[in-house]
C-alpha positions as CSV (number, residue, x, y, z in Angstrom):
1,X,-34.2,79.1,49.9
2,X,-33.2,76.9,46.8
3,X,-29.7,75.4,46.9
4,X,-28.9,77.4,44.0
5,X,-29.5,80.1,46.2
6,X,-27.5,79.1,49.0
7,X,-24.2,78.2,46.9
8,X,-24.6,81.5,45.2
9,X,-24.5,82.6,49.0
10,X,-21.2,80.5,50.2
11,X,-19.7,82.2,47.5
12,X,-20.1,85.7,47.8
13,X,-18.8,85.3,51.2
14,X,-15.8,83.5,50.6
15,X,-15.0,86.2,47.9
16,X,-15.5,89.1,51.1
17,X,-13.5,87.2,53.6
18,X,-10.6,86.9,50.9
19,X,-11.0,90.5,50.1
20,X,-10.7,91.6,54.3
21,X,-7.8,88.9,54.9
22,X,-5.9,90.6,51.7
23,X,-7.0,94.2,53.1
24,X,-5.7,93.6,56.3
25,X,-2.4,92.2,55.0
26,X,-1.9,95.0,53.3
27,X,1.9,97.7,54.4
28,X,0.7,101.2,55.7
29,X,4.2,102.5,55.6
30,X,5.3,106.0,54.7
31,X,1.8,107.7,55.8
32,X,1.2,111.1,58.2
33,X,0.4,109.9,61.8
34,X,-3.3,111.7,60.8
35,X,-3.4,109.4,57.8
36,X,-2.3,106.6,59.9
37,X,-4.7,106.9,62.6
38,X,-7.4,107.2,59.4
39,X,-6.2,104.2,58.0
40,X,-5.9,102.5,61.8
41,X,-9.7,103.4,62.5
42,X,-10.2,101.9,58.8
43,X,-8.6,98.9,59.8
44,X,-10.7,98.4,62.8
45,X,-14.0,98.5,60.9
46,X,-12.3,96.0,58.3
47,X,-11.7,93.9,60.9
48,X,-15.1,94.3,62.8
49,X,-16.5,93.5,59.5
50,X,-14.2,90.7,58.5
51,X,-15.7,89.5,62.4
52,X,-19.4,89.9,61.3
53,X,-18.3,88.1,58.3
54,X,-16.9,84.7,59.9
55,X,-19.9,84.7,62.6
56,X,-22.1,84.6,59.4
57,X,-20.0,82.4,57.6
58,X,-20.4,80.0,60.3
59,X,-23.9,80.5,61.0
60,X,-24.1,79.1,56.9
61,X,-21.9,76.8,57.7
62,X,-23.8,75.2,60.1
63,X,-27.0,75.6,58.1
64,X,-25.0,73.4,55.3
65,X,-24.1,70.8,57.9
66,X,-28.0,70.6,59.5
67,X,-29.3,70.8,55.8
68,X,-27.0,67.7,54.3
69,X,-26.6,66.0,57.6
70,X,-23.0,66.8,58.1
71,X,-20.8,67.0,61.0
72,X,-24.0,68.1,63.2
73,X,-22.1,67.6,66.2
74,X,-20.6,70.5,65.5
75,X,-23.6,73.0,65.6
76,X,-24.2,74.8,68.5
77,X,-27.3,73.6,70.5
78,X,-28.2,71.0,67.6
79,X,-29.9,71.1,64.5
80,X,-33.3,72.2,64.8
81,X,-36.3,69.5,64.0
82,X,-37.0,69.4,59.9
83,X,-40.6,69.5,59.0
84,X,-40.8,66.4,56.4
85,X,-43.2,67.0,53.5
86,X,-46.3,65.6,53.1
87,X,-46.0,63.0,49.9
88,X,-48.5,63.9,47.5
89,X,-50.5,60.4,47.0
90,X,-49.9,58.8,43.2
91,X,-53.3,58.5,41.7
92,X,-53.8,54.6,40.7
93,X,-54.4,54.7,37.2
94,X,-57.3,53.1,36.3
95,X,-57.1,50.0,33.9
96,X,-58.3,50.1,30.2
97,X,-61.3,47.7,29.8
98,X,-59.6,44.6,28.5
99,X,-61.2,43.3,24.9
100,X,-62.1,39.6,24.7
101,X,-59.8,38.0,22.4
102,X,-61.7,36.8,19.4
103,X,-60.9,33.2,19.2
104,X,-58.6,32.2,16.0
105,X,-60.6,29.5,14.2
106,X,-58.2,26.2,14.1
107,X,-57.3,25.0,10.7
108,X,-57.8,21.2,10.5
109,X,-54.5,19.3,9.2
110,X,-54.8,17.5,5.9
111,X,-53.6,13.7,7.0
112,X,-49.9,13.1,6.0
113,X,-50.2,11.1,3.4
114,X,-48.3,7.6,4.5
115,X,-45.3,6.3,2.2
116,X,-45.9,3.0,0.7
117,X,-43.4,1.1,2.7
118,X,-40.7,-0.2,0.5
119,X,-41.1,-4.4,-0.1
120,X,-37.8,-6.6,1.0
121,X,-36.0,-8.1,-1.9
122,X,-36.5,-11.9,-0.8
123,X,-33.0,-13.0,-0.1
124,X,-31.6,-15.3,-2.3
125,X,-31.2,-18.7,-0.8
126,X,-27.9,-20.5,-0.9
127,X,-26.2,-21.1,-4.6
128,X,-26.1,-24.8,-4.9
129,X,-23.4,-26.3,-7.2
130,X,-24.1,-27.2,-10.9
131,X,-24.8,-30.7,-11.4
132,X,-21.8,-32.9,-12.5
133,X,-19.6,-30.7,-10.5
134,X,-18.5,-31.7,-6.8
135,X,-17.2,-29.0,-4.2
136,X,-13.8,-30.1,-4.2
137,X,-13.8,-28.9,-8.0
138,X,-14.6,-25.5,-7.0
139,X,-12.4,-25.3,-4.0
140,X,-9.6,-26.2,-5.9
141,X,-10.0,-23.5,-8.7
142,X,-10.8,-20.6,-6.2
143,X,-7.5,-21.8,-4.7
144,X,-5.5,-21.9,-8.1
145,X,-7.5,-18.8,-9.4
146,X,-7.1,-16.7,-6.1
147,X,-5.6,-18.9,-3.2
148,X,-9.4,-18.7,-1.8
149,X,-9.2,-15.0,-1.6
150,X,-12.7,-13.8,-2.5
151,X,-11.4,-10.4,-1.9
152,X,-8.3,-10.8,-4.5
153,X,-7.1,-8.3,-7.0
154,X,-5.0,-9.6,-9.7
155,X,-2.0,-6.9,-10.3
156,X,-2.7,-6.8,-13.6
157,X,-5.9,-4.4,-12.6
158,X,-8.5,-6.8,-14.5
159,X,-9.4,-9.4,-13.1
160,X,-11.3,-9.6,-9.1
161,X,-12.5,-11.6,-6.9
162,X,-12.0,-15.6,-5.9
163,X,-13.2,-16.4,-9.7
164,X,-11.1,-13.7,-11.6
165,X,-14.2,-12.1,-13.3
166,X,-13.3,-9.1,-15.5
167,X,-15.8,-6.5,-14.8
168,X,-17.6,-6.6,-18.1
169,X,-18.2,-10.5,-18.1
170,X,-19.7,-9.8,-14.6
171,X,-22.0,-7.5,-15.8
172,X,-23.0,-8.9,-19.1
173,X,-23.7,-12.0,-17.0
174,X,-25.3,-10.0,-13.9
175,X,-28.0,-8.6,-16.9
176,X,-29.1,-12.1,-17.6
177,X,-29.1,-13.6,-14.7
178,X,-28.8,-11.4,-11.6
179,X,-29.7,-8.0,-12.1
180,X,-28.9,-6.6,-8.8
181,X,-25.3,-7.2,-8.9
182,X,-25.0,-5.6,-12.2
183,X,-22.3,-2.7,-11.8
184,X,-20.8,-4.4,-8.8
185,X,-17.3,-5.0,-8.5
186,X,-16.3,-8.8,-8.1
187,X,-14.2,-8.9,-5.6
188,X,-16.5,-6.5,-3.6
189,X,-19.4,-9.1,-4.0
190,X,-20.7,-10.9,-0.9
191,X,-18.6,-14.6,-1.3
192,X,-22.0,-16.6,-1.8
193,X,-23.0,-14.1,-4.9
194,X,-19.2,-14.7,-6.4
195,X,-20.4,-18.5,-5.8
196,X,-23.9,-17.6,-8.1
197,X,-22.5,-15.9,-10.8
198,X,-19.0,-18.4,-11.4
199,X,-22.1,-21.3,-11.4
200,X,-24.2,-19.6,-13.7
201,X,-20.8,-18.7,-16.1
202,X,-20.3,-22.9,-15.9
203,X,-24.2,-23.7,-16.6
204,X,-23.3,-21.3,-19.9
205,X,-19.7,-22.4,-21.1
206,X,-18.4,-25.0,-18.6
207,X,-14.9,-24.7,-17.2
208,X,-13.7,-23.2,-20.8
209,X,-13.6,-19.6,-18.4
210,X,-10.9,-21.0,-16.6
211,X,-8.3,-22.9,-19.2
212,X,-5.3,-22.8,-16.7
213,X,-7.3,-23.7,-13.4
214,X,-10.3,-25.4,-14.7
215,X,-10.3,-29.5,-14.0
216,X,-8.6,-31.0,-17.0
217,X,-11.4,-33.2,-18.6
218,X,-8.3,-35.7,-18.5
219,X,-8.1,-37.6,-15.0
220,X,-4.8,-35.4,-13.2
221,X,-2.9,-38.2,-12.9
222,X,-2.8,-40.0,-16.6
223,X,0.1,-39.3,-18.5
224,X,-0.8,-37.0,-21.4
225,X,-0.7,-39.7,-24.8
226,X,2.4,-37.9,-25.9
227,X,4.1,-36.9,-23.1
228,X,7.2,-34.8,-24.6
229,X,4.8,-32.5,-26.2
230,X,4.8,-29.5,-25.2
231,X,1.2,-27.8,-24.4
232,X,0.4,-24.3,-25.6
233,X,2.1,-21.2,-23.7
234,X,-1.1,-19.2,-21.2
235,X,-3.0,-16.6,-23.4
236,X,-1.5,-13.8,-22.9
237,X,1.6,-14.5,-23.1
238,X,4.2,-14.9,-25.9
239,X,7.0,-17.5,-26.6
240,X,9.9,-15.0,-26.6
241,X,8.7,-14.1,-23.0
242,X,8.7,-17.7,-21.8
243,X,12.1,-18.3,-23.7
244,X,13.5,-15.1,-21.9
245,X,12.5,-16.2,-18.4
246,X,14.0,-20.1,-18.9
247,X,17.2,-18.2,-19.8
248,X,17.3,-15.9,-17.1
249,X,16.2,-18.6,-14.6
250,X,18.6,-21.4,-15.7
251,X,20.1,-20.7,-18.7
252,X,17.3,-23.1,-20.0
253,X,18.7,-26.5,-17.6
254,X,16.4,-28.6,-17.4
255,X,18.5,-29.9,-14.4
256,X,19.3,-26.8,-13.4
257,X,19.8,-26.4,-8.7
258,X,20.2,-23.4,-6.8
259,X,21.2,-24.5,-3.4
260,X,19.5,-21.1,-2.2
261,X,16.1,-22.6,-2.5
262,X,17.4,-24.8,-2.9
263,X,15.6,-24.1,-6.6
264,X,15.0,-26.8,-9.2
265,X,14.5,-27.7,-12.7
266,X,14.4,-25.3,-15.6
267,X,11.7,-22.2,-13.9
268,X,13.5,-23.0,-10.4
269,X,10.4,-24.4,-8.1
270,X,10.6,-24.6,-4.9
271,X,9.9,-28.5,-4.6
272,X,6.7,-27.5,-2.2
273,X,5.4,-24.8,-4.7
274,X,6.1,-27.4,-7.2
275,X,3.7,-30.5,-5.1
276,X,1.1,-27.7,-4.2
277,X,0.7,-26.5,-8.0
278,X,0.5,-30.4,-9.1
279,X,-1.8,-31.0,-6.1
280,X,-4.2,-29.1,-8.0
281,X,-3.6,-29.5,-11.3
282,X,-1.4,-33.0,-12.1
283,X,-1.4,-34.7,-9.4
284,X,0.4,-37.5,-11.2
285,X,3.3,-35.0,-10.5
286,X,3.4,-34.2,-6.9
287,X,6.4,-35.5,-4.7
288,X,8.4,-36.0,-8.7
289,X,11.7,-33.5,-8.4
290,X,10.8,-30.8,-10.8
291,X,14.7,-31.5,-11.9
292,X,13.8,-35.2,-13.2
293,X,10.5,-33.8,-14.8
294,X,10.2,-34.3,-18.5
295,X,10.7,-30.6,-20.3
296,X,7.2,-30.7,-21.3
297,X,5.7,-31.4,-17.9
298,X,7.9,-28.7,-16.7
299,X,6.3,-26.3,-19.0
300,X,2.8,-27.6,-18.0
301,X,3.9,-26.8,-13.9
302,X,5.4,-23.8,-15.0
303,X,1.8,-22.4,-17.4
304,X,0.0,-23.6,-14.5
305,X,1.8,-21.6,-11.8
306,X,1.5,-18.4,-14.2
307,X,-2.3,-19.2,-14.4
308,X,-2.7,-18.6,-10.8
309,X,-0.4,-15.9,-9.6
310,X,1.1,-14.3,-13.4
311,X,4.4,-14.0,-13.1
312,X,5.0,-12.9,-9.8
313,X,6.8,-16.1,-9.0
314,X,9.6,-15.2,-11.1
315,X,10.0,-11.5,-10.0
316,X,13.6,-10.7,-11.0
317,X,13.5,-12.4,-14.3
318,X,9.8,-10.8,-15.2
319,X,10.0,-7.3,-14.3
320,X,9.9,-6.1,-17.7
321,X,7.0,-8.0,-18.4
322,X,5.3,-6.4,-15.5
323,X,6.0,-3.0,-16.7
C-alpha cells in the first residue's frame, strides 16, 4: 500500500467516526415506544459500528506509528520486523577514452630590444671668479643686492635670486652660455649656477649690471672731487618721488632727530643701517652721524639703501609708490 493510499485511508475513517459520534448525539424525543425501540436497536448497531470503527482506527494507527517509527511503545506486542530492500547496485560508468592533448607549439619571444641608457650630463665643476675680481667683491654685492639670499624675490615681482636677474636677461644669457638653465627661474637656480651666470654677465659688461651695488671703480673711502654734488637719483625712480619722501620724512632737515629711533639726518637712518649701508658701499662714511653728513652724501646713503631693498625702508612715506 502506497502512502497515498493510506492517508486516503485515515481519512475516510475520521469522516465515519465523526458521522457515528454526531449520530449518536443526536434527541429521539417525541417518537412511539415501537419507533423508539427501532431507533434504540438502531443505535446499538451505530454504536457496534462506531466500536468496529475505533478497533480499526487503532489498528491504522498503530500501522502509522510502526511504519514512521512513532510512539512504537505504544503498539501492542511490538512492531513486527521490516524486511529492508535490497539496494539495486549503481552500475560504474565506464570512462570515455581520454585523447592525448596535442602539444601547442611554443612561440619563441622576439628579444626586448634594450633602451640606449641615457648619458650623465658631466657636472659642471665649481664657477671660479672672474679675474680682477676678489670674493669679498661678490659677497658684498649679493649682500647689498639680496642680503645673501639666493632665494630672494624682490616685491617688485622682477627681479630673483642673490644677483637680481630679471628673467629675460637670464635666459638671453643661459642661450649663450649655459643652455640648460635656460627657462629657469633665478632664484630657483642651485646657488653655485646663480654664481656662473652673474660671472659670465661680468666677463660681458663688468659691474655696469649692478650701478647701485656694484664696487665703485673709486676706492670707497675717497671723497668724491666735488663733494656737495649731488649724484643721479636710482633708475627707476623720479625726482618728485625722492622730493616727496625727504618731505614726508623730515620736512627735508638735513639735521632732522626722531628720538623714536632715535632717526637721523634727512631719510631718518637708523645710525646702524646707516654704518652697514656705508660698510658696503662708502666706507669713508661708516661711524659719520648721518645728521652731520653733507646733503649730497646723504643722498648717496640714501640711493644706495633704495638699491638694495627699494623703498621698503621708508614704508609710511612710500606707500603710494608701492602701489
Amino acid at each position: 500500500m502506497t502512502t497515498r493510499q493510506r492517508w486516503f485511508r485515515y481519512g475516510t475513517l475520521a469522516v465515519a467516526i465523526a458521522l457515528v459520534f454526531g449520530l449518536v448525539g443526536s434527541s429521539a424525543g417525541g417518537q412511539s415506544p415501537d419507533e423508539r425501540d427501532a431507533r434504540i436497536a438502531e443505535l446499538e448497531k451505530l454504536v457496534a459500528d462506531r466500536d468496529t470503527l475505533v478497533a480499526a482506527q487503532e489498528s491504522l494507527l498503530n500501522e502509522y506509528r510502526c511504519l514512521f517509527n512513532v510512539d512504537t511503545q505504544l503498539v501492542p506486542n511490538g512492531c513486527p520486523e521490516q524486511t529492508q530492500p535490497t539496494p539495486t547496485p549503481t552500475p560504474t560508468p565506464t570512462a570515455a577514452p581520454t585523447a592525448t592533448p596535442t602539444p601547442t607549439p611554443t612561440a619563441t619571444a622576439s628579444p626586448t630590444p634594450t633602451a640606449a641608457p641615457t648619458p650623465t650630463p658631466t657636472p659642471l665643476p665649481d664657477p671660479t671668479i672672474p679675474a680682477g675680481t676678489t670674493e669679498e667683491q661678490w659677497e658684498q654685492l649679493r649682500q647689498c643686492n639680496a642680503n645673501g639670499n639666493y632665494q630672494y624675490a624682490n616685491p617688485n615681482g622682477i627681479n630673483f635670486g642673490a644677483y637680481e636677474f630679471r628673467r629675460t636677461s637670464w635666459n638671453d644669457l643661459a642661450r649663450r652660455h649655459y643652455p640648460r638653465l635656460i627657462g629657469v627661474v633665478p632664484n630657483e637656480a642651485a646657488p653655485a649656477d646663480q654664481d656662473r651666470m652673474a660671472y659670465a654677465l661680468y666677463e660681458e659688461r663688468g659691474w655696469a649690471p649692478w650701478p647701485s651695488c656694484g664696487p665703485s671703480s673709486q676706492p670707497g673711502d675717497a671723497t668724491p672731487a666735488d663733494p656737495t654734488s649731488f649724484p643721479s637719483i636710482p633708475a627707476g625712480t623720479t625726482q618728485a618721488q625722492w622730493d616727496q619722501l625727504i618731505r614726508c620724512e623730515s620736512q627735508g632737515n638735513y639735521r632732522a632727530y626722531s628720538s623714536v629711533g632715535p632717526f637721523l639726518g634727512a631719510f631718518q637712518f637708523l645710525q646702524s643701517t646707516w654704518d652697514w649701508v656705508a660698510g658696503i658701499h662708502y666706507p669713508r662714511l661708516v661711524g659719520v652721524d648721518p645728521r652731520d653728513a653733507a646733503p649730497a652724501d646723504q643722498h648717496r646713503m640714501a640711493y644706495a639703501l633704495y638699491g638694495m631693498q627699494g623703498w621698503r625702508p621708508w614704508p609710511a612715506c612710500t606707500a603710494a609708490f608701492r602701489q
